[in-house]
Structures are given as structure tokens and as C-alpha cells.
N, C-alpha and C positions, 0 to 999 in steps of 0.2 A: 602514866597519864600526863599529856600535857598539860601544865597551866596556863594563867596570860604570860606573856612574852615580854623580859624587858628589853624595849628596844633604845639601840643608840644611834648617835646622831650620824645622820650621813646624807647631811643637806647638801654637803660641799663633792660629792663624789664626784669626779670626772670620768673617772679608768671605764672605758668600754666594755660593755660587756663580754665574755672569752666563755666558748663552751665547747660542742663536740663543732661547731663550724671553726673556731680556731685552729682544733686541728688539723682539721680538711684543709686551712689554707697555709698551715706549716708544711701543709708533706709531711705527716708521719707515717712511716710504715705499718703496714698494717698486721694487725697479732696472727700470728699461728692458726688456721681455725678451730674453733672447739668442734665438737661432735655434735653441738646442736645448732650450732652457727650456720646460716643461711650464707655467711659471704660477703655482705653487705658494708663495703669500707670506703670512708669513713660514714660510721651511723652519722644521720642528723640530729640527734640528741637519745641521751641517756635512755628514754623510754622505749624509743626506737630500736636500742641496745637490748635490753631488755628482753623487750619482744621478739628480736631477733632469734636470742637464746635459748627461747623456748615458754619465758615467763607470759605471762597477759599484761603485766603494766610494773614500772617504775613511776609512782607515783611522791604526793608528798603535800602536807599540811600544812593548810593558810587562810586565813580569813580578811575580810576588809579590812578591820583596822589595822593588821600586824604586816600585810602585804599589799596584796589587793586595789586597794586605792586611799592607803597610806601612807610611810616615811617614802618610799621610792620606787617612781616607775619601774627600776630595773631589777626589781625582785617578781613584780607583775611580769614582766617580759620573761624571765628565765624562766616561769611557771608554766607560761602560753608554750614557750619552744623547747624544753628539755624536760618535762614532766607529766606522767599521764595524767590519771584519776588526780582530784583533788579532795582530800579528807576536810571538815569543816575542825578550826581550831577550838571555838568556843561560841560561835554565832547558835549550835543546837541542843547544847545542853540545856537542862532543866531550869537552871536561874535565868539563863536568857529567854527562852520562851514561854516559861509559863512562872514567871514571880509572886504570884500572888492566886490562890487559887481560881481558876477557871478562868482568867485571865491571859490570855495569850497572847504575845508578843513577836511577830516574826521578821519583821525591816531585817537585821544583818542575814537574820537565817536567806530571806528574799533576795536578798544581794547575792549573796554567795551563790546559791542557784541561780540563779539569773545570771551572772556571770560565768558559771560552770555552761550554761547552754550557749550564748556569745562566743563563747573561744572554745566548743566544741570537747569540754570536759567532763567524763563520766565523775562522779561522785559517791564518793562513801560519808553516809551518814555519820555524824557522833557527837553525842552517843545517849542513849533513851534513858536507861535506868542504870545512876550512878551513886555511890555513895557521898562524895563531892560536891562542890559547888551547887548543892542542894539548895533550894529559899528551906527554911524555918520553919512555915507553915506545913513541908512534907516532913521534915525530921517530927515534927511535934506529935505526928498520928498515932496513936497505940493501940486505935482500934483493927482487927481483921479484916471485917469486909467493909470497912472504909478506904481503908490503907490498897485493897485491891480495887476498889473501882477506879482511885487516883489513878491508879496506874495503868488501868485499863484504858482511862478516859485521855491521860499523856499521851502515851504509845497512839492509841489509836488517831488523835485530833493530829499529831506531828507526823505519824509518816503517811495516815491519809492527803495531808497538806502539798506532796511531794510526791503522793501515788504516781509510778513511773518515770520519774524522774531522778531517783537514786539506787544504784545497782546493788549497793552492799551496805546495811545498820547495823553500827555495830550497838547492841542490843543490850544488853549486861555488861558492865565493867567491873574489873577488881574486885570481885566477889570472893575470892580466898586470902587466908594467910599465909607465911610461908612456909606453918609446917603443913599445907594444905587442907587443913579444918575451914568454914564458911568465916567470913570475915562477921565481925559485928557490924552490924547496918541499921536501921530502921527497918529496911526492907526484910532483913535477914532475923532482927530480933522479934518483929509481930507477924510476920508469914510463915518463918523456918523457908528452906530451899524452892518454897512454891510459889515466889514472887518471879523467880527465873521462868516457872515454867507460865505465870499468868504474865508477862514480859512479853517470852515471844511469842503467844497464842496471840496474843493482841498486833503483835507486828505482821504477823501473817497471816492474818486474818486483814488489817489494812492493807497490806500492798502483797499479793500473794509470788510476782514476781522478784525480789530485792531478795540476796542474799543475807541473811540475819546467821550474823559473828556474837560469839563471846570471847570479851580478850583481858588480858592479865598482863602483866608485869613481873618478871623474873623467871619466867618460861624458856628462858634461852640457853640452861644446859638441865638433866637429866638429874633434877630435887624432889623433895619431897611436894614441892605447889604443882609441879609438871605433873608427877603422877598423881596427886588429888586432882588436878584437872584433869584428867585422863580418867579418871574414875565418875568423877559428876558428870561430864560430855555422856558418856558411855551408860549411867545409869539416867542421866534425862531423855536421851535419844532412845531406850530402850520404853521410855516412857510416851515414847511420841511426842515429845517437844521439838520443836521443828529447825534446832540448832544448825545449822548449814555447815558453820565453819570456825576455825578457834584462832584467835588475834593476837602472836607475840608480841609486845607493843616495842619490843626491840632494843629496851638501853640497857645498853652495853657496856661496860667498862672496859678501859683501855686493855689489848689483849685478853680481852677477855670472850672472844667471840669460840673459841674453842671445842666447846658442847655442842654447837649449836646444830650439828647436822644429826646427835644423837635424842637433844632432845626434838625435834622435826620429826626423825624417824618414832619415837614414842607416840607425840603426840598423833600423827597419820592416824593413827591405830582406831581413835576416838572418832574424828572427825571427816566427814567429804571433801574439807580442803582447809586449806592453811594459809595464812598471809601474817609477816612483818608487819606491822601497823604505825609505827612511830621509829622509827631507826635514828637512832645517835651514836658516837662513840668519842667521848672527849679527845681531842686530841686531832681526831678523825684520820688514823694512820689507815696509809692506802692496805698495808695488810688485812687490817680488820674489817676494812670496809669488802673487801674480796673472798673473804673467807663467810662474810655473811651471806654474799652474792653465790656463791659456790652452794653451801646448804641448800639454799634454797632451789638452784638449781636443778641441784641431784636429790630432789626432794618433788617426787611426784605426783605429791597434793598439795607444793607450795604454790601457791597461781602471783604473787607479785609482792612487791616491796612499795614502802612508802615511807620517805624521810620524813625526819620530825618538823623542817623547816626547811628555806628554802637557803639562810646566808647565816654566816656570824653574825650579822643583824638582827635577826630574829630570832638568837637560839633562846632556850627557856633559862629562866631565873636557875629554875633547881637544879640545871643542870652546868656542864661545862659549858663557855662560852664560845667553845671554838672544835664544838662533834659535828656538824653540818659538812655537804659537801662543798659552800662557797664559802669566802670570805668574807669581810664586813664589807669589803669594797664591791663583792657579788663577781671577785676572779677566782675560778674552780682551782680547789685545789687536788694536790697529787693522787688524793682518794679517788677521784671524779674522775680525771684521765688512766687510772688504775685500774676502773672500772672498766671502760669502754677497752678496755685491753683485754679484760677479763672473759 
């Protein structure tokens, strides 16, 4: 899960922006075709690529302060012209819009949508019920059906707020450990497993169109959390909970993308579709970035990917400061053109 982003400075930037039009105006030859490739060379940006492929979107996370209409126009611009969907970074979580009970708050959330329809961007919500960046006043609850009408009343006030206007919420986050037993939570210590399911009744019951994701963290090769996620999907959906789809969130360690087409194919098993959700990889070696793009590829409930950011400018605190596919300077590196090969 991403947190806020420490961003550096790059008042001073000059260097031009360089993306898939760079290489259209270098001449470079165009790749081999894959077998799901349309032909289409040189793509006009990554998402483009993408879709070409076979995927629905090459997307990726950003918000006003961290992008948007912050340190630099030229993180805004790569967003508008090589990136689909745009995930919300922190503008819709639960401290931001609801701080203080019944109290709602939505300026950044408004922004961010609002600027998603402006530049013609679908949107994935995130993310409704989290154990994170919680206010106090929902940790403090230990009553039952208090602790569910909160919940009820979030879910429902936020994605009514946006009814038709965000394609995919992701819904539940990091709700397991990694031997895959239920995380401790508030949600999880005064509900047991049935705050998931009073989660998404309430999200699809607001907006009955928006796909509602539950997505985790270390899902990316074939552990013990992959298959307790594979077990709870499977016994909530058996439950009629209206789970649509399950959310890699994708960080990766260097070389470490390896599993990934095995754990993809497990998870299928659970879910009607599947998405990367937050992609990093320190380092950000054009291998790993390819071998993730492949999985999902050949992965016929994987519908798209979504980076965690948009440049080394923006990468997150906890992680490395240089897994993204641009630079601080916002010039693409070898990953980015390794892709569009792909």
C-alpha cells in the first residue's frame, strides 16, 4: 500500500519531456509482433501499448499534491499522454474524507475527479476500508453494530459521492498476514471476516456499476497469503459477496518478479479478474519490468496494470527511490522503452 510520497526538488528541471513520441521521432525499429499485437508502431504512449496487447489499461497513481498540480507540470503531462486509468494516492482514504466522525471531507478527493473527467481519465478508487491511515475515532470502536453502521455509512456516503464516475473501488485492503490467517484490525478484531463482507454489500449497493477489488501485498508469487487469498475470495464469493476482482498491489523486489505468472494463474482460480495495482521494482530493471508485463499478459483474467507513480520524483518513502518507470528528471527509462518492445 502506498503511503505519502517524499517528494524532491525539481524546480530547476529543464530536460524535455521523452516518451513513446521520442521514439517515434528516433526511428526505432519496430519489435517482432507478439501474437496479440495489433501492429501498431510506434504506440503513442505506453497505455496505448498496452491495450494494444491485449490488456484494458496501463495505468498509474497520483494525486494533487504529489502530481497533479504540484512540484511539476511535467509529471501532469506524462500522466494526460502515456498513462491510462488513474488510481487516487491518498486524496480517498478514510483520514482524508471522513476525519472525524460524520464529518466528510472531499476538496482533494474533488480535484482528483474532476480532473480525471478534464483529461478524459477513467478512475480507480482507493480505497474504502483500510487498516491504515485510519482517524482514532474508528480504531477506538469495539462495539459490533456500531463498528458496521460506520462502515456502512463510509462506504456508502464515498462511493455514492462518485456514483458513475469511478470504474473500479478497491474495496478492502491488506486484510491478511503472510501466513495467510485475517490480519488484526479493528475491523477484523470486533467483526471477525464479516466487515469484508458488510464492506462490499455497501459498495454495491452505492454504485451497482464499479468493479469492487480486494487487494493485498505479497501476492506476487505462489505463498502461503496467495493461497489464503484464494481461500477467503472463494469462500466470500460462495457467500455472495460481490467481490469482482483481487488486487496485486505489485512490489516487487529486484528480480524478483519470477512467480508471478504462477501466482496470477492460482489466483484466476478465485476471482473474475485480476489487476497489478501499484507496480514497483527498485532498481526498475527493464527485465523485471517485462516479465511482469508478460504475466499478465498470458494471464486471461489479468485486465491491466497500474504503476505506483509516475517519476523518481514521486516514488514512495518505504520504498526504493528509483522502481518507477521515469526518472527524477521525468526521462523514461530503459524499463519504459523495454516495455513498448514487449
Amino acid at each position: 500500500m502506498f503511503p505519502v510520497y517524499s517528494v524532491l526538488s525539481v524546480l530547476t528541471l529543464s530536460t524535455s519531456l521523452v516518451s513513446a513520441v521520442a521514439i517515434r521521432q528516433a526511428g526505432a525499429s519496430p519489435p517482432a509482433l507478439g501474437a496479440r499485437a495489433t501492429g501498431v508502431w510506434p504506440p503513442p504512449s505506453l497505455d496505448a501499448h498496452a491495450k494494444d496487447r491485449g490488456l484494458e489499461y496501463w495505468g498509474v497513481v497520483a494525486d494533487q499534491s504529489s502530481c497533479l498540480s504540484g512540484l511539476s507540470s511535467k509529471c501532469a503531462t506524462l500522466v494526460q499522454t502515456d498513462f491510462g486509468p488513474i488510481t487516487s494516492l491518498n486524496s480517498m482514504k478514510w483520514d482524508a474524507t471522513e476525519p472525524t466522525q460524520g464529518n466528510f471531507t472531499f476538496g482533494p478527493a474533488d480535484f482528483f475527479v474532476n480532473w480525471a473527467a478534464s483529461n478524459n481519465k477513467l478512475i480507480r478508487g482507493h480505497v474504502l476500508v483500510w487498516h491504515s491511515q485510519l482517524p482514532s475515532w474508528v480504531s477506538s470502536i469495539n462495539n459490533a453494530a456500531t463498528l458496521t453502521t460506520v462502515i456502512q455509512n463510509h462506504v456508502t456516503t464515498v462511493v455514492t459521492r462518485y456514483k458513475g464516475r469511478i470504474f473500479n473501488w478497491d474495496v478492502c485492503a491488506e486484510v491478511l498476514n503472510e501466513d495467510g490467517s485475517m490480519r488484526s484490525s479493528v475491523f477484523y478484531n470486533v467483526l471477525g471476516k464479516n466487515f469484508i463482507n458488510v464492506a462490499f454489500n455497501a459498495a454495491r449497493a452505492a454504485d451497482p456499476t464499479s468493479k469492487l477489488y480486494i487487494v493485498d501485498y505479497n501476492l506476487e508469487s505462489v505463498n502461503a497469503k496467495t493461497q489464503g487469498m484464494v481461500a477467503l475470495v472463494k469462500s466470500l464469493v460462495a457467500q455472495g459477496v460481490p467481490i469482482d476482482g483481487i488486487g496485486l498491489e505489485g512490489h516487487i523486489s529486484a528480480g524478483g518478479a519470477g512467480g508471478l505468472q504462477a501466482a496470477l494463474t492460482l489466483l484466476a482460480t478465485a476471482a473474475s479478474e485480476l489487476a497489478i495495482t501499484e507496480l514497483d521494482v527498485p532498481g526498475a530493471a527493464a527485465a523485471d519490468y517485462v516479465v511482469v508485463f508478460n504475466a499478465c499478459l498470458n494471464t486471461e483474467k489479468c485486465v491491466g496494470i497500474t504503476s505506483a507513480g509516475v517519476s523518481d520524483a514521486q516514488s514512495a518513502s518505504w520504498r526504493s527511490v528509483t522502481s518507477l518507470l521515469f526518472d527524477a528528471q521525468y526521462n523514461p527509462k530503459p524499463a519504459y522503452t523495454a516495455l513498448l518492445y514487449a
